[in-house]
C-alpha positions as a printed Julia matrix, in Angstrom:
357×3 Matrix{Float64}:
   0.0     0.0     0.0
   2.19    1.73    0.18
   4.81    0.65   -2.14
   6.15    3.7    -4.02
   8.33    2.08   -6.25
   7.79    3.2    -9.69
  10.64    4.83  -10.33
  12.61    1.65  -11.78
  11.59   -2.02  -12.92
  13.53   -4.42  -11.37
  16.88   -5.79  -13.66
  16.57   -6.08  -17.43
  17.65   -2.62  -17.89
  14.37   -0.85  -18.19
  13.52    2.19  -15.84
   9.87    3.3   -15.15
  10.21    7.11  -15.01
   8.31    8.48  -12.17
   4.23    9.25  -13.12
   3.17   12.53  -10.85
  -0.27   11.52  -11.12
   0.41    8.18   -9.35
   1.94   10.14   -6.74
  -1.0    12.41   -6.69
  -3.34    9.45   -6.06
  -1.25    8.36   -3.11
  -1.28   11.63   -1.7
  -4.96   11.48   -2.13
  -5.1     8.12   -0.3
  -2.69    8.56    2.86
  -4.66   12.31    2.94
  -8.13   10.05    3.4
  -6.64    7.61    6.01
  -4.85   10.74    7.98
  -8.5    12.15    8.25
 -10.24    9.22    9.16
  -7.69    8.24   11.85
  -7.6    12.34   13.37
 -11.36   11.64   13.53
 -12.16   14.6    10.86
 -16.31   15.25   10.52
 -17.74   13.48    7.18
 -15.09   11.6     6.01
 -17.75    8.49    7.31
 -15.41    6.11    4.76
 -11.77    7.69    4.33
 -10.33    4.77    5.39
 -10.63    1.98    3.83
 -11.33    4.24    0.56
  -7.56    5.42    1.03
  -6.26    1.66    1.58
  -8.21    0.61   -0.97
  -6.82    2.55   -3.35
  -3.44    1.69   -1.74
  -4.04   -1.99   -2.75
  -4.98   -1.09   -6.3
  -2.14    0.98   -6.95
   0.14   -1.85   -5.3
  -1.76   -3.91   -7.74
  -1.45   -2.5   -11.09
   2.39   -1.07  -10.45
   4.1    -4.42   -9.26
   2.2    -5.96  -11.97
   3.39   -3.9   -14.54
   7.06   -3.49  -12.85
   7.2    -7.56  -13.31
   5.21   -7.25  -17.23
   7.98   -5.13  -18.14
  10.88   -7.82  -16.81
   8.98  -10.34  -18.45
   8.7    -8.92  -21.49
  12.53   -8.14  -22.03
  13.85  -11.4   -20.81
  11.07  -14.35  -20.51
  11.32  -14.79  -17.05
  11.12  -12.71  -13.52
  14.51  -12.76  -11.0
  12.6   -13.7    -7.84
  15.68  -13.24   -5.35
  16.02   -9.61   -7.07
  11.98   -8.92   -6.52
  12.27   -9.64   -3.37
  15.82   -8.11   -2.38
  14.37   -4.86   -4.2
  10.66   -5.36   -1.94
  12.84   -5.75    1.65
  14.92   -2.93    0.53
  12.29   -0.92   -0.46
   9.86   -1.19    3.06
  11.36   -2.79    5.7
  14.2    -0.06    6.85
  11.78    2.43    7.72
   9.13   -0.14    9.31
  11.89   -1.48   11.5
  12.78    2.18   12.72
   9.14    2.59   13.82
   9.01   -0.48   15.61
  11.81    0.29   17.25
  10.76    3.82   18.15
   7.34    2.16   19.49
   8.92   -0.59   21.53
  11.0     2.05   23.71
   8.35    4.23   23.96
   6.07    1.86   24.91
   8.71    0.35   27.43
   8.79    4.25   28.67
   5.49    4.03   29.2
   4.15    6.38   26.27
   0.99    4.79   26.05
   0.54    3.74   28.81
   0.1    -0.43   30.18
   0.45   -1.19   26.51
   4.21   -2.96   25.71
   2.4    -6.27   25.85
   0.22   -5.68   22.82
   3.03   -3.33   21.23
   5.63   -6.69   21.19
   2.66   -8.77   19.87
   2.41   -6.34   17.26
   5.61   -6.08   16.76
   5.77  -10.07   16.0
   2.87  -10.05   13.88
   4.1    -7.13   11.78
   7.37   -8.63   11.02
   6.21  -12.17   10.01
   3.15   -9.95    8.11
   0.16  -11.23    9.51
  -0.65   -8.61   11.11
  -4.3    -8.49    9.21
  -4.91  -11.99   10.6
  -3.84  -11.31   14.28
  -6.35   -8.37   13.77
  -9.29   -9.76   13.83
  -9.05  -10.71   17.33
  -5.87   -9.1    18.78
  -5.31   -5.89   20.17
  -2.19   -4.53   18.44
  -2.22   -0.92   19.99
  -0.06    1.46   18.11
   1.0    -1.21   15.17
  -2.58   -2.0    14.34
  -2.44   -0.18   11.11
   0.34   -2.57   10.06
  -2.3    -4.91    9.21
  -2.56   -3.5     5.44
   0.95   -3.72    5.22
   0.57   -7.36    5.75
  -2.18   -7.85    3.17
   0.19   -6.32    0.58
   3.46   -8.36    1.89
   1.37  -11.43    1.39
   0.32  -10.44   -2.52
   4.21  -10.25   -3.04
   5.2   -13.25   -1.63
   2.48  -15.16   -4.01
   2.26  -12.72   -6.88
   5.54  -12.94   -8.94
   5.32  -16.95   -9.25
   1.46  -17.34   -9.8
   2.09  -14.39  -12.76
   5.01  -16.49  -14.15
   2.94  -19.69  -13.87
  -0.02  -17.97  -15.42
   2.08  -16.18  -18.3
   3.8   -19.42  -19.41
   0.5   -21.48  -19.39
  -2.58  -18.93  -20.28
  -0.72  -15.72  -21.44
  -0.99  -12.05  -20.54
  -5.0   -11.79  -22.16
  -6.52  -14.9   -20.82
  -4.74  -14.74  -17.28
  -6.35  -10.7   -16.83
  -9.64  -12.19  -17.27
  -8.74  -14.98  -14.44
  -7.78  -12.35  -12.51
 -10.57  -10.39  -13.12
 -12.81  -13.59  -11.88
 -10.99  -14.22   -8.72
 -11.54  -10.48   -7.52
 -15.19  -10.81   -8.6
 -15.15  -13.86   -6.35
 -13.68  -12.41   -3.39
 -16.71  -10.0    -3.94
 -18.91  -12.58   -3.94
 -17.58  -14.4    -0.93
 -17.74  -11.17    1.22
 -21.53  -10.99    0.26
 -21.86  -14.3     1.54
 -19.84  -13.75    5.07
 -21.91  -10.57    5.25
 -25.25  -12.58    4.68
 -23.92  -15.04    7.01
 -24.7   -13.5     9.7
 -22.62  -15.41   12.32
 -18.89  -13.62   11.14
 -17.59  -10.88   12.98
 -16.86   -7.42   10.91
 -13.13   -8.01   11.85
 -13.02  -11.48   10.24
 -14.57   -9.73    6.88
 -12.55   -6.16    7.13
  -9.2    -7.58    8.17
  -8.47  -11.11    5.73
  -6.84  -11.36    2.86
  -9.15  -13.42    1.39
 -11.79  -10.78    1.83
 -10.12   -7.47    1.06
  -7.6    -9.1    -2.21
 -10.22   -7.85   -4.52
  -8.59   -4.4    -5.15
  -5.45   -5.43   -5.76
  -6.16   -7.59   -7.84
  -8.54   -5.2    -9.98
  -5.19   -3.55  -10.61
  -3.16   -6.33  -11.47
  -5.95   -7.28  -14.01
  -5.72   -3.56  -15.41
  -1.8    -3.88  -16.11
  -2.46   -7.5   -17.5
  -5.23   -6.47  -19.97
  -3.39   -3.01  -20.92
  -6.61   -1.47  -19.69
  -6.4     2.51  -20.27
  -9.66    3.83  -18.73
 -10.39    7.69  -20.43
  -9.37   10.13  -17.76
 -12.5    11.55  -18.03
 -13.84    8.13  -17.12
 -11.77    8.01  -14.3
 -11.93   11.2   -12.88
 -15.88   10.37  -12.72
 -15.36    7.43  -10.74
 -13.11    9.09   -8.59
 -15.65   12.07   -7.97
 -18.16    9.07   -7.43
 -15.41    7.49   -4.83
 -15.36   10.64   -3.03
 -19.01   11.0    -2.81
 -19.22    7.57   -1.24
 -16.76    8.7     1.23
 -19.53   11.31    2.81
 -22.31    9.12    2.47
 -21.76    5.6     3.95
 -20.56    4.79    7.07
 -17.29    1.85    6.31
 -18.15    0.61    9.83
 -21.26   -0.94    8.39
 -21.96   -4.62    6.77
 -24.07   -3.27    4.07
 -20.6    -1.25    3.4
 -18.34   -4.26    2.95
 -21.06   -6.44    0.97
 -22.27   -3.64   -1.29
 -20.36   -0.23   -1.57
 -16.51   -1.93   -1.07
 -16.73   -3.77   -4.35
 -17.3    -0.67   -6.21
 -14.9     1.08   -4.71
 -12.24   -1.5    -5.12
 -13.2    -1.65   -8.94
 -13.58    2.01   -9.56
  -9.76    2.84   -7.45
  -8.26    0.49   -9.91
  -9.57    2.4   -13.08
  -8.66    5.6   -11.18
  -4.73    3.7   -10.73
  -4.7     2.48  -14.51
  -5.63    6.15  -15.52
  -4.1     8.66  -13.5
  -6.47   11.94  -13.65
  -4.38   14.6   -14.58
  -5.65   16.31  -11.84
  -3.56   14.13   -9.7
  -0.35   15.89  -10.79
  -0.98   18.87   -8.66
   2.01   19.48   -6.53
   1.0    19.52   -3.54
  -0.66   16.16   -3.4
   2.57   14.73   -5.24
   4.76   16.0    -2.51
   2.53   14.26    0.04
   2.8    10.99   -2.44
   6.43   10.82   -1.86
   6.28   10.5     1.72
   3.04    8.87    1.87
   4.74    5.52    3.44
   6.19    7.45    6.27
   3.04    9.28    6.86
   1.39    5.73    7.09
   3.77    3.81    9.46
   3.58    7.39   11.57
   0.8     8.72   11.78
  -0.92    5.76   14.28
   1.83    6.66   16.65
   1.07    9.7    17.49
  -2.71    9.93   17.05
  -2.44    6.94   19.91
  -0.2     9.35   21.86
  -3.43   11.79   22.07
  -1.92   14.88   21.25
  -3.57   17.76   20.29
  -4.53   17.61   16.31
  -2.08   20.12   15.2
   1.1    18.46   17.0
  -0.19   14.88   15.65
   0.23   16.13   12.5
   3.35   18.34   12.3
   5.45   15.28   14.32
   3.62   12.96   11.38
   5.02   15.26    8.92
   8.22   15.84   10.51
   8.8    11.81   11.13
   7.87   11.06    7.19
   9.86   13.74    5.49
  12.9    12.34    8.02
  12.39    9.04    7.26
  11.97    9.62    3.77
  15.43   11.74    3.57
  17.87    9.78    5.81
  15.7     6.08    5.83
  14.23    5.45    2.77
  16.1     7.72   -0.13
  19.73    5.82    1.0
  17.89    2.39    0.71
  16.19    3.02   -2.3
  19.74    4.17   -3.38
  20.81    0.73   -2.81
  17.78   -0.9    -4.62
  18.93    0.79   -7.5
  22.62   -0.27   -7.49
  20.89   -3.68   -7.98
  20.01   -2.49  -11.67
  23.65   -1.51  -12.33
  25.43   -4.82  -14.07
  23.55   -6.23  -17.11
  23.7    -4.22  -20.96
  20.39   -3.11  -21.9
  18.23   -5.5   -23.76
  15.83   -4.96  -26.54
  13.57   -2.36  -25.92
   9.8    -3.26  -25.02
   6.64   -1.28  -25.18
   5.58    0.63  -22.31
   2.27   -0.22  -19.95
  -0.26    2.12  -19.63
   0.51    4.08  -17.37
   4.47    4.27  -17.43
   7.03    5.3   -19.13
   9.99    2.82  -20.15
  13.27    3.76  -21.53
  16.11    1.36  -21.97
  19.77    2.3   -19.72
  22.6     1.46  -20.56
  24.82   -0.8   -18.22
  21.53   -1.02  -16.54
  20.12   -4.25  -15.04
C-alpha cells in the first residue's frame, strides 16, 4: 500500500520514469486515512477508501514493474523482486518499531508494551491483518494492510510467471478479473452469514484481495480507462466517502466492491488532476506518513502536533531512511547491458539504460 516504487523495474535494464499523477493518487489516499484516523467530521469512509486505493495501486504497479521484466527477458529474477521489496519497506518499518517498543517500554501509552511486542511479531512475520481480527495490536494496528500487501508479493511474482507461461498475458487478466469478482462474492456471503464478525470480513486477505487484484488485471489487460472516465469514478469514490458509514456490513457487501473496482480504473488512468504538486509532494512520503501517523494519534496529542510530528517523522524518514535504501535498490540495476527495448504499460514510461540491469 504503500509501495512507491515506480521509479525503476527491477533488472533487465528498463527504468519506469516516475508518473506525478500516481503520486498524486497516493497523496490522495494517505490524505483520506490521515483524516479518518484524526477523527475529521464526514469523512464516514476515508479509510478503507484510502487503503483501498493503496491496494490497487500496489496492484497494477508491481504488476506492470514484473510485465515489463517479463517482457525483455522471458522470465522474472525472484531473489532480485524480493531483495528490491525488503529494501524498499522494511528499513523504515523497522525504525518505527523500534521507536514504538521504547516508547512503549517508557510508558508512552501507557500499560500497553504487551500488545506493542505482539504487534511487533505479527508485523514482522506480516500477519498482522490476521492477528487483527481478534488481537489488540495498539499502536502497530495499522500494520495490518501492510501485511495484506506483503502477502500479494510473496504469491504474486510466481502465480504471474505460472499464469504467463501457461494462459498468457489476455486470458490470465480475465482470471484475474474472476478471482476479484469472487472475493466479492464471498464477502456478500460472510456478510449474509450473519454469524462472522466485521473483523473477520474487514481484516483477511481473502476478503479485502479484490482491489489489488482489480489492478493487477488492469496492467495485465493493458486497460487505459479515459481520464474523463476516471476522474468520474473518482468524484463518485469521493461521494461515497460522505455518504456511507465503512463501519457498516451493508458497506463491505455492497459499496466496497465498487470502490475497489472504480480505485483500480482511477490507478490504470491517472487523472491529470492528480499531478498537482502539492498532493505529489505528500505521495512521496506517503509511506512514512502511514507507518507514523498511528503513533502519534495513539499518543493523544492535540490535532495540530499529531500532524506536524507525522510530517516531521515522514519527510525524516523519507530523507535519511528510505532515499539511502532506495539508493541501494537501485545499485541492484547496475550490471547487465540493456536489452531490446519493449513497449511501455499504460501508465508508465519505459526507456532502456545502458549498463543497466
Amino acid at each position: 500500500m504503500l509501495d512507491p516504487d515506480t521509479a525503476t523495474a527491477p533488472g533487465r535494464g528498463l527504468r519506469l520514469i516516475r508518473n506525478p499523477e500516481l503520486d498524486g493518487l497516493r497523496g490522495v489516499a494517505i490524505l483520506l486515512v490521515l483524516g479518518w484516523h484524526l477523527g475529521l467530521p464526514l469523512l464516514r469512509s476515508a479509510g478503507v477508501v484510502g487503503v483501498t486505493l493503496f491496494f490497487a495501486l500496489s496492484g497494477y504497479l508491481i504488476t506492470s514493474i514484473l510485465l515489463k521484466e517479463y517482457a525483455a527477458a522471458r522470465s522474472i529474477s525472484f531473489r532480485r523482486f524480493y531483495l528490491r521489496r525488503a529494501l524498499r519497506l522494511l528499513p523504515a518499518l523497522v525504525v518505527v518499531i523500534a521507536f514504538a517498543l521504547v516508547a512503549g517500554a517508557m510508558g508512552a501509552w501507557g500499560d500497553r508494551f504487551g500488545q506493542i511486542a505482539a504487534g511487533t511479531a505479527f508485523s514482522l512475520a506480516y500477519v498482522a491483518n490476521w492477528a487483527a481480527i481478534g488481537t489488540d495490536l495498539s499502536v502497530l494496528g495499522h500494520t495490518w494492510s501492510l501485511s495484506i500487501e506483503e502477502q500479494f508479493y510473496l504469491l504474486w511474482p510466481a502465480l504471474l510467471l505460472i499464469g504467463l507461461g501457461r494462459v498468457g498475458q489476455r486470458r490470465l487478466g480475465f482470471l484475474v478479473v474472476l478471482v476479484a469478482v469472487a472475493i466479492a462474492i464471498e464477502r456478500v456471503w460472510l456478510v449474509n452469514a450473519g454469524d462472522v464478525s466485521f473483523q473477520r470480513i474487514y481484516f483477511g486477505t481473502d476478503t479485502r484481495g479484490d482491489a489489488v487484484l482489480y489492478g493487477s488485471a488492469m496492467a495485465l489487460l493493458g486497460a487505459r480507462p479515459h481520464r474523463r472516465v476516471a476522474l468520474y469514478t473518482g468524484l463518485a469514490i469521493a461521494l461515497s466517502v460522505v455518504i456511507f458509514v465503512e463501519s457498516s456490513m451493508f458497506y463491505l457487501a455492497w459499496i466496497l466492491p465498487l470502490v475497489a473496482f472504480g480505485s483500480a480504473i482511477v490507478a490504470a488512468s491517472g487523472p491529470a488532476v492528480l499531478a498537482w504538486p502539492p498532493l505529489v509532494a505528500v505521495g512521496r512520503i506517503s509511506y512514512g506518513l502511514y507507518l507514523w501517523h498511528y503513533l502519534f494519534i495513539w499518543w493523544g496529542l492535540p490535532l495540530p502536533i499529531a500532524l506536524a510530528l507525522t510530517f516531521a517523522a515522514a519527510g525524516l524518514s523519507y530523507r535519511f531512511i528510505e532515499q539511502p535504501f532506495l539508493r541501494l535498490k537501485d545499485r541492484l540495476d547496475g550490471a547487465r547491458p540493456a536489452p531490446r527495448r519493449v513497449d511501455a504499460e499504460p501508465g508508465v514510461k519505459v526507456v532502456p539504460l545502458e549498463g543497466v540491469n
